[in-house]
C-alpha positions as CSV (number, residue, x, y, z in Angstrom):
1,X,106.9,101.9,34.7
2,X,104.3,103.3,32.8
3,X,102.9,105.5,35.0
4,X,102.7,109.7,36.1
5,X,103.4,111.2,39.3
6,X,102.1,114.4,40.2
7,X,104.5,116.6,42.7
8,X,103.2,120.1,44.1
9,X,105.1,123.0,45.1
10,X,107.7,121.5,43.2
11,X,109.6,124.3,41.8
12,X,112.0,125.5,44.5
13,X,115.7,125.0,43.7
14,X,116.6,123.9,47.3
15,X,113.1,122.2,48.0
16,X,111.4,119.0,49.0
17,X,109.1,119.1,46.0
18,X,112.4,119.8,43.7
19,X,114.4,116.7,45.5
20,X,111.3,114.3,45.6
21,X,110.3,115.0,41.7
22,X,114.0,113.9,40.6
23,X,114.1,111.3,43.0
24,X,110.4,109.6,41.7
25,X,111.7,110.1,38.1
26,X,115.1,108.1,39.1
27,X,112.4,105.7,40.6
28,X,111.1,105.2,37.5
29,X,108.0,107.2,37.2
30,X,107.3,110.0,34.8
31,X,106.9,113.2,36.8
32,X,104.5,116.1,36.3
33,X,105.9,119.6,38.2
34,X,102.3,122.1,39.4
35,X,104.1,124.8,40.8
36,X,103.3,128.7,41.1
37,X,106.5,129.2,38.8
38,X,107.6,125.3,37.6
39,X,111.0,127.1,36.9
40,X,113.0,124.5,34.9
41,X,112.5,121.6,37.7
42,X,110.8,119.3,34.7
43,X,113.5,120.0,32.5
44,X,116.2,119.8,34.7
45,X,114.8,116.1,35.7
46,X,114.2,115.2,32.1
47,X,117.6,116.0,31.4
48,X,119.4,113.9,34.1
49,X,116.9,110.8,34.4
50,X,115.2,110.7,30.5
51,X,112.0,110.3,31.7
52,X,108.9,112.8,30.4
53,X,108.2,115.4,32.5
54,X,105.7,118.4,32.4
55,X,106.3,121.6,34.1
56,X,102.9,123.6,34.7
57,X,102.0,126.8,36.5
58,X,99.4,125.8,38.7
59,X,97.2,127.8,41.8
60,X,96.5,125.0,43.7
61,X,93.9,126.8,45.6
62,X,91.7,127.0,42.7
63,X,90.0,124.1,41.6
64,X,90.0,125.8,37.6
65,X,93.3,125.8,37.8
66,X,93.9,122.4,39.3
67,X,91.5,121.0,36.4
68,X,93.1,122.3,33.7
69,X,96.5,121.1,34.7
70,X,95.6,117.4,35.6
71,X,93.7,117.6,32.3
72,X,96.7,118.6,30.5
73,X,98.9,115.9,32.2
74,X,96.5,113.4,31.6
75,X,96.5,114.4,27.7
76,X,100.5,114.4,27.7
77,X,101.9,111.8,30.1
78,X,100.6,108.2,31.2
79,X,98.2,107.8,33.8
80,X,98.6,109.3,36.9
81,X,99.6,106.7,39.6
82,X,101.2,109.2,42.3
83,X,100.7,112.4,43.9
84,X,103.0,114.8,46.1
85,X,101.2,116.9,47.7
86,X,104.4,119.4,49.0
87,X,102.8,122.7,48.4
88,X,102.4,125.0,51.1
89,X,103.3,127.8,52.9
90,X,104.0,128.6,56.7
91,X,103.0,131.2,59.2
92,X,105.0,132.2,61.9
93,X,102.3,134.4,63.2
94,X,101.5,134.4,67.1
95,X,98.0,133.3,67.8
96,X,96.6,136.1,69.3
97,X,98.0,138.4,66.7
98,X,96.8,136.3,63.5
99,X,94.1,137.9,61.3
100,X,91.3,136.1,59.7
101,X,92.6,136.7,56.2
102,X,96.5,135.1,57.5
103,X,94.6,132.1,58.8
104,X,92.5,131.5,55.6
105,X,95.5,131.9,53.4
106,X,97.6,129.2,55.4
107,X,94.9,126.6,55.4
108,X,93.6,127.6,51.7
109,X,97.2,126.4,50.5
110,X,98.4,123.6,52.8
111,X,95.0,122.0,53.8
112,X,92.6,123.1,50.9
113,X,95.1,122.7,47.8
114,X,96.0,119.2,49.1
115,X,92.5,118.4,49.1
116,X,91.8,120.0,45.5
117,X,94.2,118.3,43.9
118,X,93.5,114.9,45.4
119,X,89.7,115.6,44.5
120,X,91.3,115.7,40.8
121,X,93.4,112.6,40.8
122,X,91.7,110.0,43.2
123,X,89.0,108.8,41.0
124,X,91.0,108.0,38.6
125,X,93.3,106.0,40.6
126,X,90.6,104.0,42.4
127,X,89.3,103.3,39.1
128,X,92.1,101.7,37.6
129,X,93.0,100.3,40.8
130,X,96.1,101.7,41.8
131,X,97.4,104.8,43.8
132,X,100.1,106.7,45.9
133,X,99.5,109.8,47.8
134,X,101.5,111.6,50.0
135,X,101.0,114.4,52.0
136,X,103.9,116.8,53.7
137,X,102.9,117.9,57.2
138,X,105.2,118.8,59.6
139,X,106.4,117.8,62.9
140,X,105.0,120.8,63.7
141,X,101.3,119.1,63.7
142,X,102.7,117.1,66.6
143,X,104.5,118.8,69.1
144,X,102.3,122.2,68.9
145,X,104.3,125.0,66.8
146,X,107.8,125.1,66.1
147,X,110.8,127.2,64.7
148,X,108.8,128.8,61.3
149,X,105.5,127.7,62.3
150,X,102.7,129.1,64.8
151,X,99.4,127.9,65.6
152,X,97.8,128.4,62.0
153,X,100.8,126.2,60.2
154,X,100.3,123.7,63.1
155,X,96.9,123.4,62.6
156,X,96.6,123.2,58.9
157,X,99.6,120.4,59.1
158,X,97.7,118.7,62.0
159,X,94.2,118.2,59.5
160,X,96.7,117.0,56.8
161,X,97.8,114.1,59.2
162,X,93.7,113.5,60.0
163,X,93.1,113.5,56.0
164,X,95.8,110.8,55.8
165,X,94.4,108.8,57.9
166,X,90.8,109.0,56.5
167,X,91.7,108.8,52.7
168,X,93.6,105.6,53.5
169,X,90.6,103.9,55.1
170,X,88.3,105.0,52.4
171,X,90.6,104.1,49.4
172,X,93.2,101.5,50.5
173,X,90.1,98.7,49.6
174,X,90.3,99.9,46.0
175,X,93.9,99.8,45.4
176,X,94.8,103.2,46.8
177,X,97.2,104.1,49.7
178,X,97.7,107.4,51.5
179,X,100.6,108.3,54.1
180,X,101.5,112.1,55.0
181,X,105.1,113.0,56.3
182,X,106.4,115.2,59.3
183,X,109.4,116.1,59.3
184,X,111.2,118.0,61.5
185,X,113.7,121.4,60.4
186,X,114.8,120.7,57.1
187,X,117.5,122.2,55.2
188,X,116.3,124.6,52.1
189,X,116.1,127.4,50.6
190,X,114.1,128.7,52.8
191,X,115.7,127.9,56.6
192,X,119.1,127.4,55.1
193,X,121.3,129.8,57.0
194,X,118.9,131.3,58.9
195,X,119.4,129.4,62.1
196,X,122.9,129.7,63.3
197,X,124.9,130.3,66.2
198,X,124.0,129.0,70.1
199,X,120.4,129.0,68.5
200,X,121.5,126.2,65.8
201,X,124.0,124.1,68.4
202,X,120.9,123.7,70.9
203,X,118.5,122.7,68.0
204,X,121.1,120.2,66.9
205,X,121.9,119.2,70.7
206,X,118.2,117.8,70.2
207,X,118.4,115.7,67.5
208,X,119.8,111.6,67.4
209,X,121.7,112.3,64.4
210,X,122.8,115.7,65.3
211,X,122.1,117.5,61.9
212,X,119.2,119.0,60.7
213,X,117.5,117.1,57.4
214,X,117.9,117.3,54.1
215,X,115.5,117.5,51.3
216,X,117.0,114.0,50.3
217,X,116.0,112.0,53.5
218,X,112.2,113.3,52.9
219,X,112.4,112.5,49.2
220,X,113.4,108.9,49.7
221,X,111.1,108.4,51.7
222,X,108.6,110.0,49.8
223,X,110.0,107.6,46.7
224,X,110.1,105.0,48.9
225,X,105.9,105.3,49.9
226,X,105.4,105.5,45.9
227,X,106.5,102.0,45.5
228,X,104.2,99.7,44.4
229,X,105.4,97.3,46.9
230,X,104.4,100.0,49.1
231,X,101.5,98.4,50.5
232,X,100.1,96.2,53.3
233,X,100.0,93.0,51.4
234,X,101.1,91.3,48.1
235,X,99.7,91.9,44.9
236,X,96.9,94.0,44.5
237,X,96.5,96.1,47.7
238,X,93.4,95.1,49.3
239,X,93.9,97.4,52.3
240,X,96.0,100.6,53.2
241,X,99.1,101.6,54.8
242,X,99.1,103.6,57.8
243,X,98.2,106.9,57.4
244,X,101.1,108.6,58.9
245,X,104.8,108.3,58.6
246,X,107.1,110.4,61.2
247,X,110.4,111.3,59.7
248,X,112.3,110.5,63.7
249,X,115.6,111.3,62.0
250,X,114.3,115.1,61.1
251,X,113.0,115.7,64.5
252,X,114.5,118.4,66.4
């Protein structure tokens, strides 16, 4: 496969973004790391799959900086057939006590940098005729709130799953597809051990698998929508997939 993905927020060491970018590279695909601080994610998948990787510190939130770092993977690595957008943040802020700046900050990093960096990527992909993007939500957009996430988190999650929907309208006729991901409580580095006790045992009570999720389930299924048999049809896609994929087994 001759062909770049691009994976946001990918520089956690017990992240989605971290899992997915090694997973896509084992896939087959040359991964490109934009990340607040890449840390060594791109070396450490270059290492173990011996695909070429770039690792670049990227705002998402500003469109300068998402330029300049699609430029720069477009200059190094082969075209860019994928894009992960994982970046985000969360806000466990109750409604009535959120300020106007907390609310701007939550949807200028999940909703707006999703949109920036698709803005970047997606005319080159319907051009050539050929393109994945994924988006993470969260269950969250669903069911109303949740564990780490009040109404600004399940809002800005909630427009990712509408953006989904519309991109894959719009672009699955030119070769394009477009699913976003909820998943449920997932186990990083940044829930890891902080639900335990009676608290954890009722979460788990809730859940068909009884465990919460790992960053592998979401990555292989993230690897999985990347396929290029990832589409409705043989051969060229002529029309999208669905917009939205629910990851049941993460669902507490």
């Amino acid at each position: 496969m001759n062909r770049t993905a691009i994976v946001t927020g990918a520089g956690s060491v017990r992240g989605i973004g971290r899992a997915t970018a090694h997973h896509l590279a084992a896939a087959g695909w040359h991964v490109a790391v934009l990340d607040l601080d890449p840390g060594d994610t791109a070396a450490e998948v270059a290492d173990r799959h011996g695909y070429a990787t770039l690792g670049l510190a990227c705002d998402v939130t500003s469109r300068d900086a998402v330029d300049a770092a699609v430029a720069e993977v477009e200059a190094t690595l082969p075209p860019v057939g994928g894009l992960v957008n994982n970046a985000g943040v969360t806000s466990p802020i109750p409604f009535l006590e959120v300020t106007d700046e907390e609310w701007e900050r939550v949807f200028a990093v999940n909703v707006r940098g999703s949109y920036t960096v698709t803005r970047r990527v997606a005319p080159g992909m319907a051009e050539r005729g050929f393109g994945r993007i994924v988006f993470l939500s969260s269950v969250s957009a669903e069911r109303g709130g949740g564990v780490f996430g009040g109404v600004a988190y399940s809002a800005a999650k909630a427009g990712l799953l509408g953006f989904a929907r519309a991109l894959a309208r719009e672009l699955g006729p030119r070769g394009v597809t477009a699913n976003a991901v909820a998943p449920g409580l997932v186990d990083t580095d940044i829930t890891g051990g902080a639900i335990t006790g009676e608290r954890l045992e009722a979460m788990l009570a809730g859940i068909p698998t009884g465990r919460l999720g790992s960053v592998e389930d979401v990555a292989n299924l993230v690897t999985f929508l990347c396929r290029e048999q990832s589409a409705t049809s043989p051969g060229p896609p002529t029309t999208s997939t669905a917009g939205r994929t629910s990851t049941e087994v993460l669902r507490p």
